[in-house]
N, C-alpha and C positions, 0 to 999 in steps of 0.2 A: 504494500500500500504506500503512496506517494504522501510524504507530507502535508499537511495543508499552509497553501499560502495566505500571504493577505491581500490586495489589492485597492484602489481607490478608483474610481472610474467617476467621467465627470458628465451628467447628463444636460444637456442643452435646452432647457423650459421652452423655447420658442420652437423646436423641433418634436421634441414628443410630451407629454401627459406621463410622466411616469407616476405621479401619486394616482391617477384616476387608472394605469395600468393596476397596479399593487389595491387599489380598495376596488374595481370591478373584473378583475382576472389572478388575485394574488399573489401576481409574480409580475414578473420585467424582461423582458427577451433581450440580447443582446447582442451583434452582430459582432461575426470574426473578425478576425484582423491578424495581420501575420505578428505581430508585437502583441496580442494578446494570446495564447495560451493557457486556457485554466484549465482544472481537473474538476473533478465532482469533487465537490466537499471541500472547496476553495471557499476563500470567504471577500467579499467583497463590499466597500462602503461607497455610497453614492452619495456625489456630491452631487447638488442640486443648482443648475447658473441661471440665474436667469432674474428677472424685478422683484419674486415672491421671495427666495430662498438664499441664494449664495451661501451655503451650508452643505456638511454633510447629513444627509435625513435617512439616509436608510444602511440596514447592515444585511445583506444578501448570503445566499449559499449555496454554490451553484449544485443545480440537482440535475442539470441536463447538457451535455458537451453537443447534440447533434437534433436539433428538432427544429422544426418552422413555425416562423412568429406568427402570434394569434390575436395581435393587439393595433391592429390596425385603426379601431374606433377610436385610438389615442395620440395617432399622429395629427400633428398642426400642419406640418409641411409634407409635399409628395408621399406619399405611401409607396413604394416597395417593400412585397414579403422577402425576406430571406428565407430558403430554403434551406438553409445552415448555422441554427444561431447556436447563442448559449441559452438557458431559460435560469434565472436564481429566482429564486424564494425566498422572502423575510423574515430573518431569524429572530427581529428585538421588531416592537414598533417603532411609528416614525418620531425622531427624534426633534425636539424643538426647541430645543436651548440654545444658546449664541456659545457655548464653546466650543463647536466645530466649525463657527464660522471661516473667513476667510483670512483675516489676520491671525487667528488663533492656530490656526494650520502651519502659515508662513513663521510662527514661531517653534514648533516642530520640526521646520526642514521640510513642509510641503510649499512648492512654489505656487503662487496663484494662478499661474501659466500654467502649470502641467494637464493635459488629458487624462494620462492612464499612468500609472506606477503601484510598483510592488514596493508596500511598506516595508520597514525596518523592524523590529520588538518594540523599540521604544515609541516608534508613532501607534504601532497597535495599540500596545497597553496605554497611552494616552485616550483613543482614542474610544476603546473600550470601555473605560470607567466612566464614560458619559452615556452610555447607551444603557446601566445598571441602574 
C-alpha cells in the first residue's frame, strides 16, 4: 500500500460551483493533469479563489483514480465531461474560519500563486488542526 499524501489544489469560483458540487453530489471531480498524480486515499485540501472564499474550505479523499465527471449542473463556464477524472469525497465539513485564508497560508510557505502542491508535515498539521 502506497503512502498517503497530502495535496492543496486550488478551485476557480468563477469556473465551477464546487460547494453546490459537495452539498448536491457529495463529492468534487477532478481533472488529470500530468503534474497531478494521486492514489486512492490521498488527501486533498481545497482552496477556494474567487469574491466569496479565498480560503481553504474543504479536506477531500480521493476514492476514485478513473471515473467520468457527473457535475456538470455546477459548471459556470463551458462544460466538458472528462472521461478521466479523479472523484474525492469530504472527509471534515466545510471549513469557515479565516485561518486558512490567504495570508495565513503564505505564512506556512504556501505561495498565493500556486495551483497544485504536495504539502510538507508541517503545513499539514497546521492545516489540520483547523478543520478539528
Amino acid at each position: 500500500m502506497k503512502p498517503v499524501r497530502y495535496f492543496m489544489l486550488k478551485g476557480i469560483e468563477s469556473f465551477i460551483d464546487h460547494v453546490k458540487s459537495v452539498n448536491t453530489l457529495g463529492c468534487c471531480y477532478w481533472k488529470k493533469a500530468k503534474n497531478k498524480k494521486f492514489n486512492v486515499g490521498d488527501i486533498c485540501y481545497l482552496y477556494l479563489s474567487g469574491k466569496e472564499h479565498n480560503a481553504i474550505r474543504y479536506k477531500f479523499e480521493v476514492v476514485d483514480t478513473s471515473c467520468e465527471r457527473k457535475d456538470s449542473m455546477c459548471w459556470l463556464s463551458p462544460f466538458e465531461a472528462d472521461k478521466d477524472c479523479y472523484k474525492l469525497n469530504p472527509i471534515s465539513v466545510f471549513y469557515k474560519g479565516d485561518d486558512l485564508s490567504r495570508e495565513k497560508l503564505e505564512e506556512i510557505g504556501i505561495s498565493k500563486y500556486v495551483q497544485f502542491m504536495e504539502l510538507n508535515e508541517e503545513q499539514v498539521e497546521y492545516i489540520d488542526k483547523q478543520f478539528q
